[in-house]
TIMI-2910 file (N, C-alpha, C, CB; in pm, 1 decimal, decimal comma, always signed):
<rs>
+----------+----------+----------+----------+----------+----------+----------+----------+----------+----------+----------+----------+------+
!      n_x !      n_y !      n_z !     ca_x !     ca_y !     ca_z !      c_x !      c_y !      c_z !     cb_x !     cb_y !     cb_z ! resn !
+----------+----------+----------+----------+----------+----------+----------+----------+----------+----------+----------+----------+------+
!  +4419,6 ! +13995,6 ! +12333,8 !  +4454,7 ! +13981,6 ! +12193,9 !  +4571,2 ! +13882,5 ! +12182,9 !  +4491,6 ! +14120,0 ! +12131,3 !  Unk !
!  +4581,0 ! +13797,6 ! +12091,1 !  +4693,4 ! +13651,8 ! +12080,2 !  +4791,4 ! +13764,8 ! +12001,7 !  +4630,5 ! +13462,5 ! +11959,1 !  Unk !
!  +4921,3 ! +13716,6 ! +12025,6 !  +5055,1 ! +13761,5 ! +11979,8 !  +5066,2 ! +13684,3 ! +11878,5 !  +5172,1 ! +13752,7 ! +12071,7 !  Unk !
!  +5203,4 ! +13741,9 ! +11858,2 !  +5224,3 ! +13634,8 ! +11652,3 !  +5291,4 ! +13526,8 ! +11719,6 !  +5371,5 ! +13721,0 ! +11470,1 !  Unk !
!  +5366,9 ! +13542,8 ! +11889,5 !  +5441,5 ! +13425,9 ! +11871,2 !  +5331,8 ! +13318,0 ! +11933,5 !  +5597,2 ! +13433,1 ! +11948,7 !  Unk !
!  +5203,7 ! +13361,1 ! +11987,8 !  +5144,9 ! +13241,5 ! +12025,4 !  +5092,5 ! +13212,2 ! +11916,5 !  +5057,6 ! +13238,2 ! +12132,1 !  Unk !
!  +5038,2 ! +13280,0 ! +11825,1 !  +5006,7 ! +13220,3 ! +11648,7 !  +5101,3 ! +13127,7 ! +11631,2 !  +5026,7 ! +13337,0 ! +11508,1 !  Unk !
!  +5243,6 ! +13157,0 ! +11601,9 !  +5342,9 ! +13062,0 ! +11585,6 !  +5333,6 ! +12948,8 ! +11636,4 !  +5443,2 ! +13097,7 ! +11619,4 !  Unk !
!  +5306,7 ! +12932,0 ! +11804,1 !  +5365,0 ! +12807,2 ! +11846,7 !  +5218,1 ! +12729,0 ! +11808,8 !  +5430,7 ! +12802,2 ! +12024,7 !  Unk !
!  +5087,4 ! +12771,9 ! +11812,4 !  +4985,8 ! +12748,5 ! +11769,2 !  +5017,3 ! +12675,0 ! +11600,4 !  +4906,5 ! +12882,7 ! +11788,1 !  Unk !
!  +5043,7 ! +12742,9 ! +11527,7 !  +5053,2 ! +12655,3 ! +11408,1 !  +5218,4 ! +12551,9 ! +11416,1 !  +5045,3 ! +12777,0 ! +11257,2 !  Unk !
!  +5271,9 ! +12556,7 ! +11515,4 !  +5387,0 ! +12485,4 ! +11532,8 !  +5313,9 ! +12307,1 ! +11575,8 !  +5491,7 ! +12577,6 ! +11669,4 !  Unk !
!  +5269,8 ! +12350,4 ! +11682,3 !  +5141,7 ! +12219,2 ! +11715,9 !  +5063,5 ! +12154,8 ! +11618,6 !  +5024,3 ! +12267,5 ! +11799,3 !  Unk !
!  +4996,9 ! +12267,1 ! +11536,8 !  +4904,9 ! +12203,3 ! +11444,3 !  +5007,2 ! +12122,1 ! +11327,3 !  +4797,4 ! +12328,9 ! +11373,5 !  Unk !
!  +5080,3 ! +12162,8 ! +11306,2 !  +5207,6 ! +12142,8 ! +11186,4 !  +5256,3 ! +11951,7 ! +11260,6 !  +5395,6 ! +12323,9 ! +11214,3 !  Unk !
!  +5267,0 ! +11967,0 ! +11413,3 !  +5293,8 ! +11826,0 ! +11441,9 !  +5200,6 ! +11737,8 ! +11425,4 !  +5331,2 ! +11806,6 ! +11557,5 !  Unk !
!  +5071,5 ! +11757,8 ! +11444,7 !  +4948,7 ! +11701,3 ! +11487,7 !  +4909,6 ! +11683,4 ! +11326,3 !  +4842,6 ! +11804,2 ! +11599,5 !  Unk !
!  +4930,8 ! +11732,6 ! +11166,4 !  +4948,6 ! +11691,9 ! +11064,8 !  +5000,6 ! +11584,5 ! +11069,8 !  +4995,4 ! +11758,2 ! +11003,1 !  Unk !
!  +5130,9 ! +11604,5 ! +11051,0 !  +5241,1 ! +11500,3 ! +11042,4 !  +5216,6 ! +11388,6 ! +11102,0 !  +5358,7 ! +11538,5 ! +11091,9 !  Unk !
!  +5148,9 ! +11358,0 ! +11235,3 !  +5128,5 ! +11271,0 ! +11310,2 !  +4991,7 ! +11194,0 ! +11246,2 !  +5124,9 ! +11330,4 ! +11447,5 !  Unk !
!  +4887,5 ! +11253,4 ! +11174,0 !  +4784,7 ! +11191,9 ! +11141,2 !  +4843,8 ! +11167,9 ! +10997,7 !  +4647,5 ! +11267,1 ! +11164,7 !  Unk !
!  +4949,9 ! +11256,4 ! +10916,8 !  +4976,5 ! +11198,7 ! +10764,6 !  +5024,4 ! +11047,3 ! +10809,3 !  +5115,0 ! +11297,4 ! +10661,3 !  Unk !
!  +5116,1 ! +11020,1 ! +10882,8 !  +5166,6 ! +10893,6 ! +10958,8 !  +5051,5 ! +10776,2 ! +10971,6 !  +5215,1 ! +10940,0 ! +11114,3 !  Unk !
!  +5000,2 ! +10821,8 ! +11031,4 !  +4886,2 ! +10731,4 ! +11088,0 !  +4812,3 ! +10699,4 ! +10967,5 !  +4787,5 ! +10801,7 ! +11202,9 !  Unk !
!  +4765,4 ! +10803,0 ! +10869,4 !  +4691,6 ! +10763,5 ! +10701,8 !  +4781,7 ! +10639,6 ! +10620,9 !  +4703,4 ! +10930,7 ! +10576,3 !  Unk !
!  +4878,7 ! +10703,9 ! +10641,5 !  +5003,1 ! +10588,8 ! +10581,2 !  +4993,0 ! +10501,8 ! +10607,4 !  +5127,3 ! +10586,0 ! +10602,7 !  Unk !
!  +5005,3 ! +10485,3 ! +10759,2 !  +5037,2 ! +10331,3 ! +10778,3 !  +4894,8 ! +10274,7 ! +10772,2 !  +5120,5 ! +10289,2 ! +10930,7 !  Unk !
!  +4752,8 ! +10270,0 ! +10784,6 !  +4638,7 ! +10250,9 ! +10740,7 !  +4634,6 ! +10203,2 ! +10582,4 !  +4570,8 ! +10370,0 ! +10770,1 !  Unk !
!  +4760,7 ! +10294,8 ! +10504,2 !  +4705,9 ! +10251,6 ! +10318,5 !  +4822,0 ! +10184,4 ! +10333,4 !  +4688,4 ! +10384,2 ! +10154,2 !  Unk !
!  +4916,4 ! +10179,9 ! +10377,0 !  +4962,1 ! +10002,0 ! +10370,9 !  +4951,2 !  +9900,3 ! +10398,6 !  +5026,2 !  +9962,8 ! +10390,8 !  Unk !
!  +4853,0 !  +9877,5 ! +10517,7 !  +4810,3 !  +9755,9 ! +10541,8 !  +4678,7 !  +9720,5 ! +10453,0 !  +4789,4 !  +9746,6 ! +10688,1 !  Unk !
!  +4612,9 !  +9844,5 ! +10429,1 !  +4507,9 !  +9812,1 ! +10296,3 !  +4593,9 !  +9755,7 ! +10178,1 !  +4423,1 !  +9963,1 ! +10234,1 !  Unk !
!  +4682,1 !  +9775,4 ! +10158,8 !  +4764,7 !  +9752,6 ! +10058,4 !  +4784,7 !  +9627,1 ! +10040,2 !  +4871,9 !  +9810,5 ! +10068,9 !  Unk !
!  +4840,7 !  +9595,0 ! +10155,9 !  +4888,5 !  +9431,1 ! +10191,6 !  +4792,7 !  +9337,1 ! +10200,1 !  +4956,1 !  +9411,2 ! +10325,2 !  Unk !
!  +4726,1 !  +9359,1 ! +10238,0 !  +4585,0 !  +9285,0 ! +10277,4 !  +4535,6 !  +9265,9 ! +10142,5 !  +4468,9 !  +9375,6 ! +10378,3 !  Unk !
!  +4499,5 !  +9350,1 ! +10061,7 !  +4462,3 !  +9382,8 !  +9919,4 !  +4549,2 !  +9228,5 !  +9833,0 !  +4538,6 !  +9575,6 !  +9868,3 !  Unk !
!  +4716,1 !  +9284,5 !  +9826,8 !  +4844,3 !  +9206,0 !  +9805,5 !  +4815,0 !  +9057,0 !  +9851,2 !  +4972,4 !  +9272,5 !  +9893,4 !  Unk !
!  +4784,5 !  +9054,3 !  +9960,4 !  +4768,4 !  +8895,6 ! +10001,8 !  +4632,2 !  +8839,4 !  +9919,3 !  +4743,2 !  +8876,5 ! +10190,5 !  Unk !
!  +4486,7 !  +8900,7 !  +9966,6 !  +4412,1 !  +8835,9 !  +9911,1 !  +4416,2 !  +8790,3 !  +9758,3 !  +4324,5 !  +8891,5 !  +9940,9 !  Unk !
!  +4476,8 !  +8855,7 !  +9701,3 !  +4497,9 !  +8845,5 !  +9527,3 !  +4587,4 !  +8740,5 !  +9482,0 !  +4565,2 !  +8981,7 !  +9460,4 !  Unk !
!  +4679,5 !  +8733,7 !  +9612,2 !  +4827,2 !  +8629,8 !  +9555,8 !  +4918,4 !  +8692,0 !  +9480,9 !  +4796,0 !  +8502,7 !  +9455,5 !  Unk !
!  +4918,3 !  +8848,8 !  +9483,0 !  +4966,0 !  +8964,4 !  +9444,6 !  +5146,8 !  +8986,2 !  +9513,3 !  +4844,2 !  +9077,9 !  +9501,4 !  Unk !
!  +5266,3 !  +9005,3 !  +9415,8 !  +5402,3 !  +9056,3 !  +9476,1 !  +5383,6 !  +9138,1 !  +9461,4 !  +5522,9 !  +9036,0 !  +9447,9 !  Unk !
!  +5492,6 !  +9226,1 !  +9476,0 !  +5575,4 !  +9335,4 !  +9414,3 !  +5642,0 !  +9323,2 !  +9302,5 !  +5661,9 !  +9374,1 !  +9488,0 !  Unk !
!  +5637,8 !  +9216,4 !  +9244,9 !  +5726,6 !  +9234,9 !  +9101,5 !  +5570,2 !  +9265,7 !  +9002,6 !  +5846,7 !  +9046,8 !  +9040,7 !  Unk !
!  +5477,5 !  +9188,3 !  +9064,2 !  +5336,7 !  +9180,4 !  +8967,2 !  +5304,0 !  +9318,3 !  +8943,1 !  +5195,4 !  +9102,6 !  +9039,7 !  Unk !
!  +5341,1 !  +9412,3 !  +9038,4 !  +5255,8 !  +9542,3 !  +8970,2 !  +5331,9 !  +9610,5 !  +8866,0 !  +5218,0 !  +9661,2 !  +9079,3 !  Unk !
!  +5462,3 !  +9559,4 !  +8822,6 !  +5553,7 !  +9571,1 !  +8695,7 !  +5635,3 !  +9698,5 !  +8769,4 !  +5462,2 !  +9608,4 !  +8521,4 !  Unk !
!  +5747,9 !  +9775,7 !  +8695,6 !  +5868,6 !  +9855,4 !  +8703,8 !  +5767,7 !  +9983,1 !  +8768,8 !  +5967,7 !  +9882,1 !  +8536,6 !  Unk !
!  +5850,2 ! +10040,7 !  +8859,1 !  +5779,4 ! +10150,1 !  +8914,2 !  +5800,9 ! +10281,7 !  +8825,2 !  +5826,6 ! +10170,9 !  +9061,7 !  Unk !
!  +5903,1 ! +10277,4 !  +8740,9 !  +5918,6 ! +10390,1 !  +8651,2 !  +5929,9 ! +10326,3 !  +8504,2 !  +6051,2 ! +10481,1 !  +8692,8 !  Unk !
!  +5915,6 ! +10391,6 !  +8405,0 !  +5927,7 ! +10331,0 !  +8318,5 !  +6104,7 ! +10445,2 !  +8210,1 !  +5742,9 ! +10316,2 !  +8257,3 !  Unk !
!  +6168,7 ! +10351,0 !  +8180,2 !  +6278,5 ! +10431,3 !  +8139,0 !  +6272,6 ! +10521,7 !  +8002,9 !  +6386,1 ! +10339,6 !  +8128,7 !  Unk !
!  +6292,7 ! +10646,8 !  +8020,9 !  +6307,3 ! +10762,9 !  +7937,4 !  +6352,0 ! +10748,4 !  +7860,3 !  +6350,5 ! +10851,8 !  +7963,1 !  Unk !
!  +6334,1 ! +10773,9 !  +7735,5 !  +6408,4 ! +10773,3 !  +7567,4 !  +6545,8 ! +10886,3 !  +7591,7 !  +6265,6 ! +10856,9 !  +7409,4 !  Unk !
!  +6633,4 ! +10812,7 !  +7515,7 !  +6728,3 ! +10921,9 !  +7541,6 !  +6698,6 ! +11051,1 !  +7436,4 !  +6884,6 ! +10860,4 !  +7522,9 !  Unk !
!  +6741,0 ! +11162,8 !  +7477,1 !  +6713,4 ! +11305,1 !  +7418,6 !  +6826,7 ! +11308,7 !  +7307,9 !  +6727,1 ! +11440,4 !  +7539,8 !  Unk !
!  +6807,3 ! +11282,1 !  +7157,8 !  +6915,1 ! +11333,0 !  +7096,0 !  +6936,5 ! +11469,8 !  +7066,4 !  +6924,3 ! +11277,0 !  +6997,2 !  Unk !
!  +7101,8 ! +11487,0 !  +7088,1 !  +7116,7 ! +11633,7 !  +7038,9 !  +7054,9 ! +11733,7 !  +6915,0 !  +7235,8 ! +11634,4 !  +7016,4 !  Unk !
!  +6992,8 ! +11759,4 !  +6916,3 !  +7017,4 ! +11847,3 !  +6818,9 !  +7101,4 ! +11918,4 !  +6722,7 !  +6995,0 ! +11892,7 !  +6848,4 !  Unk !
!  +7099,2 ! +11926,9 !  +6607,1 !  +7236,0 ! +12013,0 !  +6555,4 !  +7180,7 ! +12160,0 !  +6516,8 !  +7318,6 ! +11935,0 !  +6402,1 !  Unk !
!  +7261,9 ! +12241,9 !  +6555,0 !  +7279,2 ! +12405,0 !  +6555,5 !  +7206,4 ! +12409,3 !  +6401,3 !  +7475,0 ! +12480,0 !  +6569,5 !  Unk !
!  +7084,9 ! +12520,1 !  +6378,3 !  +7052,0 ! +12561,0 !  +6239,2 !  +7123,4 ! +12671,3 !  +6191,1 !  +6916,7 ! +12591,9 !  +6224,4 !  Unk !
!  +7177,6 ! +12676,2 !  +6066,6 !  +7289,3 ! +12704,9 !  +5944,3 !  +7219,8 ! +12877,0 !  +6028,0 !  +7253,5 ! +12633,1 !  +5705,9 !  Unk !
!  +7320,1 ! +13023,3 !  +5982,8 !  +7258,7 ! +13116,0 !  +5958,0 !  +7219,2 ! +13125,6 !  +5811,0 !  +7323,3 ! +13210,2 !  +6005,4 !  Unk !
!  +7094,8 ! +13215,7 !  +5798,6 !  +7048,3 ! +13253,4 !  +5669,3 !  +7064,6 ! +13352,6 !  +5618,0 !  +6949,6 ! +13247,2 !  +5654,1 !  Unk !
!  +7027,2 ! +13472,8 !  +5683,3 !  +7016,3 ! +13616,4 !  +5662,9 !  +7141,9 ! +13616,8 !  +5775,1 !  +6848,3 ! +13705,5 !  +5695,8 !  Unk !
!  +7160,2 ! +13776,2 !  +5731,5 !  +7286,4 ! +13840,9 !  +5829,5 !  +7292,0 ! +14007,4 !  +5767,7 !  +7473,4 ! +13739,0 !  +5798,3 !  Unk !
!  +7255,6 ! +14089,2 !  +5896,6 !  +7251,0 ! +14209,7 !  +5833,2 !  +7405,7 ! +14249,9 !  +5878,9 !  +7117,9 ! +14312,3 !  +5882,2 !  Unk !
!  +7459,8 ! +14309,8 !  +5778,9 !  +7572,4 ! +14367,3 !  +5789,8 !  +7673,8 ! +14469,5 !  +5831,8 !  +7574,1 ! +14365,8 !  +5740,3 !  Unk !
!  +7570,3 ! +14576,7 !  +5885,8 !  +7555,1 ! +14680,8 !  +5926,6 !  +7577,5 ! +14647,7 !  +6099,9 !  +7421,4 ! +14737,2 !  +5866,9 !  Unk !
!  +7522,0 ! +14580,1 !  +6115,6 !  +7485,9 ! +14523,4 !  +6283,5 !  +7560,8 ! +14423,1 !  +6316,9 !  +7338,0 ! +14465,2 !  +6314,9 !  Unk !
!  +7595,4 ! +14297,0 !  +6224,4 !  +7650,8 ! +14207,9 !  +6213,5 !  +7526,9 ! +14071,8 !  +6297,0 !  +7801,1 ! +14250,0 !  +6270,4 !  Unk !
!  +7392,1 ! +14111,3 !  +6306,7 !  +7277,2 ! +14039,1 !  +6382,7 !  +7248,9 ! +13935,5 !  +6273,1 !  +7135,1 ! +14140,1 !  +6427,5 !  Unk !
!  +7241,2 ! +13832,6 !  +6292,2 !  +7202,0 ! +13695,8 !  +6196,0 !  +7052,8 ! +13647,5 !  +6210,3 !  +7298,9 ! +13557,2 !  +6241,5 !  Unk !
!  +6982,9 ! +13580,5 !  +6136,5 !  +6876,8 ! +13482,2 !  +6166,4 !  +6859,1 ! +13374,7 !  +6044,5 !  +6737,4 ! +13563,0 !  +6192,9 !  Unk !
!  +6813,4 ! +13265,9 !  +6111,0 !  +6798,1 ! +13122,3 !  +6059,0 !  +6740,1 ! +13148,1 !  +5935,1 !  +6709,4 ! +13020,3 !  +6147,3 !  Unk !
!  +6623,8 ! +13194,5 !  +5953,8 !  +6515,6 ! +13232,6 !  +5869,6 !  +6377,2 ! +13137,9 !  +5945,5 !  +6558,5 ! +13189,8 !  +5690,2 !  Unk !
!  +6417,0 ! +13096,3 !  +6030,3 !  +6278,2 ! +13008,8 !  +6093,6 !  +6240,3 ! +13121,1 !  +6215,7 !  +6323,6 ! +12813,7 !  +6173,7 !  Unk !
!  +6096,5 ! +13079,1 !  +6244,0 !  +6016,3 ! +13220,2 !  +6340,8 !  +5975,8 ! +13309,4 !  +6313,4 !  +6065,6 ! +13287,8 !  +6419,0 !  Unk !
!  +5992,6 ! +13421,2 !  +6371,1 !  +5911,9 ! +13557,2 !  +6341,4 !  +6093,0 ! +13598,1 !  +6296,4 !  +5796,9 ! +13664,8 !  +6511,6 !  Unk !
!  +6018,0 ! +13700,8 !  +6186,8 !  +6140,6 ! +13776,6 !  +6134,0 !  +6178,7 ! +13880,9 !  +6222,4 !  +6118,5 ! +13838,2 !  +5998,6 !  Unk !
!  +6295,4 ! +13914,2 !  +6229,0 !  +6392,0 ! +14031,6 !  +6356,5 !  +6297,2 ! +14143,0 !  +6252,8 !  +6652,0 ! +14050,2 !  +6357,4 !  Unk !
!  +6321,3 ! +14237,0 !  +6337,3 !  +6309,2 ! +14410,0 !  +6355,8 !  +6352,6 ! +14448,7 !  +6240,7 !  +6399,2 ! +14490,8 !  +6475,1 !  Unk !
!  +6503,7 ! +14392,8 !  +6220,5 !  +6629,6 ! +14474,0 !  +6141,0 !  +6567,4 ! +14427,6 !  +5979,4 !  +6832,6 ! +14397,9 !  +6187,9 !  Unk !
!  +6471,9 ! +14330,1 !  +5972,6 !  +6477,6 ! +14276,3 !  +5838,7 !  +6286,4 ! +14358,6 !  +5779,5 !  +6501,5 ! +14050,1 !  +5851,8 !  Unk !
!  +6250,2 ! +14387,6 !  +5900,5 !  +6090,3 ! +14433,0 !  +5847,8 !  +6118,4 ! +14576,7 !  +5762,8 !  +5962,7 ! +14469,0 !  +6005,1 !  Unk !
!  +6007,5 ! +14566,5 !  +5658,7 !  +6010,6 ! +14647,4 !  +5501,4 !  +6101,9 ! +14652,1 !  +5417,2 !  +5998,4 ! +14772,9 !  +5500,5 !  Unk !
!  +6185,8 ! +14530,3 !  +5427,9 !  +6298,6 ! +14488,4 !  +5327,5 !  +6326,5 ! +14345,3 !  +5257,5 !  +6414,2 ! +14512,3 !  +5395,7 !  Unk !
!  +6345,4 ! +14362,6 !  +5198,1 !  +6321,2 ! +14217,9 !  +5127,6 !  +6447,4 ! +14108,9 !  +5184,8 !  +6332,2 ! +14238,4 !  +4934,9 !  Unk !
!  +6416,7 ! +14011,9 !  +5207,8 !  +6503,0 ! +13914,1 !  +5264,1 !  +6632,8 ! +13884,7 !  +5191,6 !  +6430,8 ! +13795,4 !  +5276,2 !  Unk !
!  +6635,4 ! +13890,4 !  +5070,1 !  +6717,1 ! +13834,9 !  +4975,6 !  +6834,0 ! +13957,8 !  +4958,5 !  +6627,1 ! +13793,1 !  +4834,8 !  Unk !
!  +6786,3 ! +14070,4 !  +5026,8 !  +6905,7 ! +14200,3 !  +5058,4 !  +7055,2 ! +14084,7 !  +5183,4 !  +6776,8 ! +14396,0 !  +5202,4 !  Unk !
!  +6984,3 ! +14038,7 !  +5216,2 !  +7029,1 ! +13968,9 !  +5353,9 !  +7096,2 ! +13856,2 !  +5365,1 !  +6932,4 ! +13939,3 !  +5428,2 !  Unk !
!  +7075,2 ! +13757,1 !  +5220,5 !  +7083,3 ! +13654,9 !  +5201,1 !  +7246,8 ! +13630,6 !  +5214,7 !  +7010,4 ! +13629,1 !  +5086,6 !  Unk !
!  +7241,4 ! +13524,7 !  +5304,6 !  +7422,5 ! +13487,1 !  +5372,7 !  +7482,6 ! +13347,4 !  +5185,9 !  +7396,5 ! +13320,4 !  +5646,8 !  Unk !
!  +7557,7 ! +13442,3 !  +5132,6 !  +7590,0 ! +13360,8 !  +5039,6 !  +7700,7 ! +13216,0 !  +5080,3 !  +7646,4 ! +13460,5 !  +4939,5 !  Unk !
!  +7692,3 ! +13087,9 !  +5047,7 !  +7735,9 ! +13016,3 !  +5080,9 !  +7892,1 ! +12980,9 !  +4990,1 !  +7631,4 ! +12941,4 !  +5092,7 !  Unk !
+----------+----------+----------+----------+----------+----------+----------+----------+----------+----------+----------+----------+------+
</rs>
């Protein structure tokens, strides 16, 4: 019966013998590459920016509170699903006067 550590060194081998053929795939799709690159009259600038640059994220600004139960002191926007604290009551009990 095989032990776990000969399992181990068993997938320790196979784990090199990957790596060694991912290597070998590689260097195979770069010379396809190049070869490809040459016949065309093809650079590296021709295949254009390798990333293209991200829009910047504007902040957001915080939404106002709306409601505010008083009892609890728990707030909501009024956008989404309505809280717990506000179901079978009318909203306008709630209403945060400005």
């Amino acid at each position: 019966m095989t032990t776990y550590q000969e399992y181990q060194a068993k997938i320790a081998e196979l784990q090199k013998q990957a790596e060694q053929a991912r290597k070998n795939e590689i260097a195979q799709a770069k010379e396809q590459i190049a070869t490809i690159m040459r016949d065309f009259g093809l650079s590296i600038a021709d295949l254009g920016p390798a990333v293209k640059a991200a829009k910047p994220v504007k902040p957001r600004a915080p939404v106002p509170m709306k409601y505010r139960d008083d009892k609890t002191g728990q707030t909501w926007t009024g956008r989404g699903r309505a809280p717990k604290w506000l179901e079978g009551r009318k909203k306008e009990e709630f209403l945060i006067k400005q």
